[in-house]
DRENKOL-58259 format. One record per residue (C-alpha): y, z, x. Coordinates in pm, 1 decimal. Layout:
N
+----------+----------+----------+
!       c2 !       c3 !       c1 !
+----------+----------+----------+
!        Y !        Z !        X !
...
+----------+----------+----------+
This chain:
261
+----------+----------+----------+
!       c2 !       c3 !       c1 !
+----------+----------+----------+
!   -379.2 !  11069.1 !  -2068.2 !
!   -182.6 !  10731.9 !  -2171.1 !
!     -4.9 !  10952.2 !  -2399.7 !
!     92.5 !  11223.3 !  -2092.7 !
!    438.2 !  11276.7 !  -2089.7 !
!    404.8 !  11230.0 !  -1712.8 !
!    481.5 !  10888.1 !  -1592.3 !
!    302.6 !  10899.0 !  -1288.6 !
!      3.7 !  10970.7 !  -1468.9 !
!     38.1 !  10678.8 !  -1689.5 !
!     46.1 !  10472.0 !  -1421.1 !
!   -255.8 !  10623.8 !  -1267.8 !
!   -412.7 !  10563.3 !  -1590.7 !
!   -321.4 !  10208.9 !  -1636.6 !
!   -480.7 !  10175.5 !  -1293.7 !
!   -812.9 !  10305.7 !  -1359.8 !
!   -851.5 !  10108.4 !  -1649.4 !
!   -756.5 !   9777.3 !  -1495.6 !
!  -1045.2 !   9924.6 !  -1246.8 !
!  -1300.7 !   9962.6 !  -1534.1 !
!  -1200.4 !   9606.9 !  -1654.9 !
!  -1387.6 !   9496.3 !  -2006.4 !
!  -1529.5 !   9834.5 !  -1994.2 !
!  -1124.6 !   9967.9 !  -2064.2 !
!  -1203.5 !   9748.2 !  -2424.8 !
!  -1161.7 !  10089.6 !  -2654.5 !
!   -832.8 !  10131.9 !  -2484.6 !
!   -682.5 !   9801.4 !  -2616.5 !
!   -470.3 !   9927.2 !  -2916.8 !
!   -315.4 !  10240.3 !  -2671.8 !
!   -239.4 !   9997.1 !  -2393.1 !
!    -66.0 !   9768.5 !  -2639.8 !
!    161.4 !  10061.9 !  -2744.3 !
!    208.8 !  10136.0 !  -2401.0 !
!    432.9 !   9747.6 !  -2387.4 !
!    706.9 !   9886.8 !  -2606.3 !
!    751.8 !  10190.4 !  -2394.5 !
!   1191.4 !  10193.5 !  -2176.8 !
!    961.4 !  10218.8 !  -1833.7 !
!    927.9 !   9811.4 !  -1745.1 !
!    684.7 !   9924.1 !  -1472.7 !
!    460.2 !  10112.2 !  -1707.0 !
!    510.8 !   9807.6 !  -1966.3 !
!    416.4 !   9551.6 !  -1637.5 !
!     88.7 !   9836.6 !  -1567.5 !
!    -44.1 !   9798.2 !  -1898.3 !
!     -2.2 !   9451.0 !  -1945.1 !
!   -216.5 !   9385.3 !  -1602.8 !
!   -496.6 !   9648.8 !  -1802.3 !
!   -505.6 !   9418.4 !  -2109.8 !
!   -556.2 !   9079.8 !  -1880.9 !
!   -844.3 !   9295.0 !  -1715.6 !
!  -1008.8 !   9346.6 !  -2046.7 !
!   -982.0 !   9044.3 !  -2093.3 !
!  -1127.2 !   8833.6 !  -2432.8 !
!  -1047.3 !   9135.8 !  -2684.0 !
!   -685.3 !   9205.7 !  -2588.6 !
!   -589.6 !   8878.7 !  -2632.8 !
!   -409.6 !   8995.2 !  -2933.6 !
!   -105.5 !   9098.2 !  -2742.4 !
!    -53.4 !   8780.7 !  -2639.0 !
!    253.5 !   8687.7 !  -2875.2 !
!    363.8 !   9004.7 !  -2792.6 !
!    388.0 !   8924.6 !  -2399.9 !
!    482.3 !   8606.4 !  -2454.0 !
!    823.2 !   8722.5 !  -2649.5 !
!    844.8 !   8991.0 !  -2339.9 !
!    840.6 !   8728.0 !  -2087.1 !
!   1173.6 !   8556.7 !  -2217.9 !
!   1367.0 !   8857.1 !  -2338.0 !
!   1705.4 !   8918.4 !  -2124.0 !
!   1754.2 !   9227.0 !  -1955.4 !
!   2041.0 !   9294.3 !  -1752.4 !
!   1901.5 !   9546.4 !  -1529.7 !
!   1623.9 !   9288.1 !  -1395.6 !
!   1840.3 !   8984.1 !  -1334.1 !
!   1605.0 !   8782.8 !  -1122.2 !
!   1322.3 !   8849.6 !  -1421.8 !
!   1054.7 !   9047.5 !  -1183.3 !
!    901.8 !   9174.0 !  -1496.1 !
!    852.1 !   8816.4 !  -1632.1 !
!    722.6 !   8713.6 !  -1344.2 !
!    431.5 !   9008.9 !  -1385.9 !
!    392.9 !   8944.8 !  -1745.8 !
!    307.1 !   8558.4 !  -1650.3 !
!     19.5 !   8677.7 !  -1399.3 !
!   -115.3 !   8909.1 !  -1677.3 !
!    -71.1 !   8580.2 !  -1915.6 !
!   -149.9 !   8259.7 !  -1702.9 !
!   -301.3 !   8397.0 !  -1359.7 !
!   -591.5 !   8171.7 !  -1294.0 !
!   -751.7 !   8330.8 !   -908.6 !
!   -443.7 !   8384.2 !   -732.9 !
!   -207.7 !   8675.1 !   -586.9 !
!   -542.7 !   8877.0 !   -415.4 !
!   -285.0 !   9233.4 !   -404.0 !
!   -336.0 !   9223.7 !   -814.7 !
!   -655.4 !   9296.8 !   -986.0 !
!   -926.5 !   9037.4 !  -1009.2 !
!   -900.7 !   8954.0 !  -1342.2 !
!   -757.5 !   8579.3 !  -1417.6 !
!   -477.2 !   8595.3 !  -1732.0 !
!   -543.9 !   8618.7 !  -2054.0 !
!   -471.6 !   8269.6 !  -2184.9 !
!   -543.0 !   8123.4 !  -1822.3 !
!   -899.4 !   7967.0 !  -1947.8 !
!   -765.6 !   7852.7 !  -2290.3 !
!   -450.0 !   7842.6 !  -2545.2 !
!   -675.2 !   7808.8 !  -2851.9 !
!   -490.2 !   7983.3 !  -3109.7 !
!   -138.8 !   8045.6 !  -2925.3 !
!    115.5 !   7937.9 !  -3154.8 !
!    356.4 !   7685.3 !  -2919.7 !
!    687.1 !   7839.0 !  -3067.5 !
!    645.7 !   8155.2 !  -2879.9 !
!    433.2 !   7970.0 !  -2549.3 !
!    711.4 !   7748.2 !  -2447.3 !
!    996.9 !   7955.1 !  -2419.6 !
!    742.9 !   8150.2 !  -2163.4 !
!    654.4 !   7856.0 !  -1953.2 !
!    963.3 !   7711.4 !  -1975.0 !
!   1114.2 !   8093.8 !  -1815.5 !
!    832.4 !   8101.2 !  -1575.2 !
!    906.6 !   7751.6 !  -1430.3 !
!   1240.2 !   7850.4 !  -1379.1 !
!   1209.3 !   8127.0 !  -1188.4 !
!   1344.0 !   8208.3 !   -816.5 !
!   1062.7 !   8310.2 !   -699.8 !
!    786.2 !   8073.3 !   -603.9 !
!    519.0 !   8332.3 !   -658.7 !
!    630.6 !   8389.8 !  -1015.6 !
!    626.3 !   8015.5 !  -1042.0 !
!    266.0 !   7953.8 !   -920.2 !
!    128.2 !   8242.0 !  -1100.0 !
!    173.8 !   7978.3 !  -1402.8 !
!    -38.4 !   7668.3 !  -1245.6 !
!   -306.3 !   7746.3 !  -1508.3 !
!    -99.8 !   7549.6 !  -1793.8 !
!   -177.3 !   7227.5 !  -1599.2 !
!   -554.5 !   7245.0 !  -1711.0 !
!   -474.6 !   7410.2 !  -2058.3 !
!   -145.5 !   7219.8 !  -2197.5 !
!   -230.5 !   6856.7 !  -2371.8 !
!    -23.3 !   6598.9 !  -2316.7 !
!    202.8 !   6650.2 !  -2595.7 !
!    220.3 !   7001.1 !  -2465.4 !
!    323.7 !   6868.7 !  -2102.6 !
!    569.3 !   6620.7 !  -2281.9 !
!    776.9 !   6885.4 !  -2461.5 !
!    816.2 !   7030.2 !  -2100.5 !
!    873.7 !   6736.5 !  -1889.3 !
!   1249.6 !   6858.8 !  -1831.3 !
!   1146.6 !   7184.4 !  -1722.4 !
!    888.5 !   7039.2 !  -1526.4 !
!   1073.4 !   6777.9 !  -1355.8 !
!   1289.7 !   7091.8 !  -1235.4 !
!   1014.6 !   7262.7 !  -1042.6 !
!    892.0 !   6929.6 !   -863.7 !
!   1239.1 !   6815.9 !   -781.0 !
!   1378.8 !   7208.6 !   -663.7 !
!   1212.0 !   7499.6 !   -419.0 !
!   1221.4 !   7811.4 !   -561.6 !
!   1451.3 !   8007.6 !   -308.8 !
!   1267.8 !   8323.9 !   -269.6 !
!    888.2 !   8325.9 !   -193.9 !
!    903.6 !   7915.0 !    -73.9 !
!    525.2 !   7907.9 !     74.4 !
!    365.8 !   7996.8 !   -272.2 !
!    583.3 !   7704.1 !   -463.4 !
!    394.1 !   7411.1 !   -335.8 !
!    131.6 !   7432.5 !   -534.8 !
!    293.6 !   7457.7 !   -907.2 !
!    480.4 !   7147.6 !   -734.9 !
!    200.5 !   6959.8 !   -663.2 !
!     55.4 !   7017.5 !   -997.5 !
!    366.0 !   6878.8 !  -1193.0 !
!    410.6 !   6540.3 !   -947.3 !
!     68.7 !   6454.6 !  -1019.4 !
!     75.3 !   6506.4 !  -1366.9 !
!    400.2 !   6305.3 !  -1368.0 !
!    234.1 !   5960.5 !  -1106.7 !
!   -117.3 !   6018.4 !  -1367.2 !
!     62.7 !   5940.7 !  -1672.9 !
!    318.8 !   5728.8 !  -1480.6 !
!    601.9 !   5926.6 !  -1644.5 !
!    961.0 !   5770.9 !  -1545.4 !
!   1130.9 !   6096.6 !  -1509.0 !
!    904.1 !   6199.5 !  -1199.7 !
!    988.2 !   5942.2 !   -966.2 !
!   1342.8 !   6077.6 !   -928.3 !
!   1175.3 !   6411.8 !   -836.2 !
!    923.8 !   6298.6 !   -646.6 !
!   1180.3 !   6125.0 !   -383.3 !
!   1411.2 !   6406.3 !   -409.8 !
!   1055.2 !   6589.7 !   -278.4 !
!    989.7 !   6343.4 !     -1.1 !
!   1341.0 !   6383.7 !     65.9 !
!   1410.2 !   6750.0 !    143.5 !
!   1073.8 !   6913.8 !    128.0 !
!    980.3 !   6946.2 !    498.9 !
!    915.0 !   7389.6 !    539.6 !
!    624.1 !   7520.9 !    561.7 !
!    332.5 !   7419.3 !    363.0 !
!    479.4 !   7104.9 !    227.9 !
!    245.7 !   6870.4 !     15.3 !
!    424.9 !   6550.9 !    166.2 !
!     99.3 !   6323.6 !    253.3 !
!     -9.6 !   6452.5 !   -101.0 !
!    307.4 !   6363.4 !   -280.0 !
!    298.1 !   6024.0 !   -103.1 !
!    -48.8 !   5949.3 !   -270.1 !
!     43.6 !   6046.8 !   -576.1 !
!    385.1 !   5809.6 !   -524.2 !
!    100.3 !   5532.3 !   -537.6 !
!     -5.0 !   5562.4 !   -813.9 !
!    337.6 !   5410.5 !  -1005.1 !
!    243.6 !   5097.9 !   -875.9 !
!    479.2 !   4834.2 !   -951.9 !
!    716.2 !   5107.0 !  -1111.7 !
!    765.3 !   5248.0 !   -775.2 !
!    944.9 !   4921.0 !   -624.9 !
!   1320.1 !   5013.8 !   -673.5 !
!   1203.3 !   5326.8 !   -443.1 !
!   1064.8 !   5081.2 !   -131.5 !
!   1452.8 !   5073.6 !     54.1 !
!   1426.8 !   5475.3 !     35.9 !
!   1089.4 !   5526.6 !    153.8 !
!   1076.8 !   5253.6 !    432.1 !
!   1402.6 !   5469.2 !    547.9 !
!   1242.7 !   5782.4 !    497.4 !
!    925.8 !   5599.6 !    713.8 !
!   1140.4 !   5568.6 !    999.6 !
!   1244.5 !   5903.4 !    989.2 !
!    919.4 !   6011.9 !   1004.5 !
!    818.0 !   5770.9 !   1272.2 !
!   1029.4 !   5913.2 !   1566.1 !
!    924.2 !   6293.3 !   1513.3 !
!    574.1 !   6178.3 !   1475.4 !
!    522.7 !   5919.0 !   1723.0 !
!    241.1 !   6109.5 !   1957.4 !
!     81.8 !   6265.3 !   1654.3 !
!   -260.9 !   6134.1 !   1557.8 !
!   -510.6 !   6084.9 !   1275.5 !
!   -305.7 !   6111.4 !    923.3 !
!     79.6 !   6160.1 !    918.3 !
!    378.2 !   6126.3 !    693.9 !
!    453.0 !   5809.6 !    865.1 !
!     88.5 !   5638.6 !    842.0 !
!     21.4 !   5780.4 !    466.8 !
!    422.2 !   5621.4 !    380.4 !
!    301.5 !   5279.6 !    527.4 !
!     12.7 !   5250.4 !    355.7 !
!    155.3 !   5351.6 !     54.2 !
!    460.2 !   5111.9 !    107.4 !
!    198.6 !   4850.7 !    141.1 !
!     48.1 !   4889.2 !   -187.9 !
!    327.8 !   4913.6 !   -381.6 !
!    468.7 !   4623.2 !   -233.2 !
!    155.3 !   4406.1 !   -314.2 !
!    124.3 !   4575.7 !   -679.3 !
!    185.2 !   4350.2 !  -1033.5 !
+----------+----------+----------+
């Protein structure tokens, strides 16, 4: 049926087999084909089958991850990218697509780095903050020469909320600031006050990203004048609030930075 010339069926077909999961195994080599096919929603279908198989069709991984960077003028803000990267890096997110995590989302064990950061490097730049947190997983995978060779891309996603899909972008945030305050890397502080700065929507990680300020320490010092202001600020929209707040988590953390060596 996969080779129907009826493109509804196709999809139907790609469907069922992301259904059947590792059982869809034998269908591995067809459903690769099916990724150089002109129809980018059959090429997004099949993709989604192969991350539901899981282990064996992890040899179309170079493959996908030369798909997720190519150009194409007809999808300007990259909505098939942003598919490919769930069926790459999804790690238990994005409940409308099949339960299946991505197929490099446990490990990159084998994944040659020439084609895998051009991908993350396209995901993370994405306008759409559910494209951008469907990549979280590289935060547990990447070493720290990995994470290095991305720091400008990353400091780009703390520092800047994607502007389409907003409440899903706090997360792959999050995960860059505190890989940035746990290896004390200078280019994060910039990002992390331009954060504390503007970031107060929905769903903001503020009290988080405050914590993870901390832990600079000493570095953090030339920040105090901006954060005591930023304090204030806090303190007069917050002043009947109770328990932990922006203003109380900002004071404490002014206080140990303050007394840091």
């Amino acid at each position: 049926m996969l080779k129907s010339g009826d493109l509804p069926t196709r999809y139907g077909v790609c469907a069922a087999l992301q259904s059947l999961g590792k059982r869809s195994a034998a269908a591995t080599d067809e459903l690769i084909l099916q990724l150089a096919e002109k129809d980018s929603w059959l090429r997004v279908q099949a993709a989604q089958a192969l991350a539901c198989i899981g282990e064996p069709a992890r040899k179309a991984v170079p493959q996908l991850l030369q798909m997720v960077v190519h150009e194409n003028p007809a999808d300007p803000r990259r909505i098939e990218s942003k598919y490919l990267g769930y069926a790459l890096f999804r790690d238990g997110f994005i409940d409308q697509m099949p339960v299946a995590n991505g197929l490099v989302a446990g490990s990159l064990e084998g994944v040659d780095r020439k084609h895998l950061y051009p991908a993350v490097r396209t995901l993370l730049a994405l306008d759409d903050g559910l494209g951008t947190a469907g990549i979280s997983s590289v935060f547990k995978t990447l070493n720290l020469d990995d994470l290095k060779t991305l720091t400008p891309s990353l400091v780009k996603v703390a520092a800047e909320t994607a502007p389409s899909g907003e409440m899903f972008a706090q997360g792959v945030r999050l995960y860059a600031i505190q890989y940035f305050a746990k290896n004390k890397v200078p280019e994060g502080l910039p990002a992390i006050m331009e954060y504390l700065r503007t970031q107060n929507g929905w769903g903001n990680q503020i009290i988080n990203v405050l914590k993870e300020l901390a832990k600079y320490g000493a570095e953090a010092k030339p920040l105090l004048p901006e954060l005591k202001q930023l304090r204030d600020g806090w303190q007069a929209m917050e002043k009947d609030q109770k328990g932990e707040t922006r203003t109380s988590t900002a004071t404490a953390v002014i206080k140990l930075i303050e007394d840091a060596k």
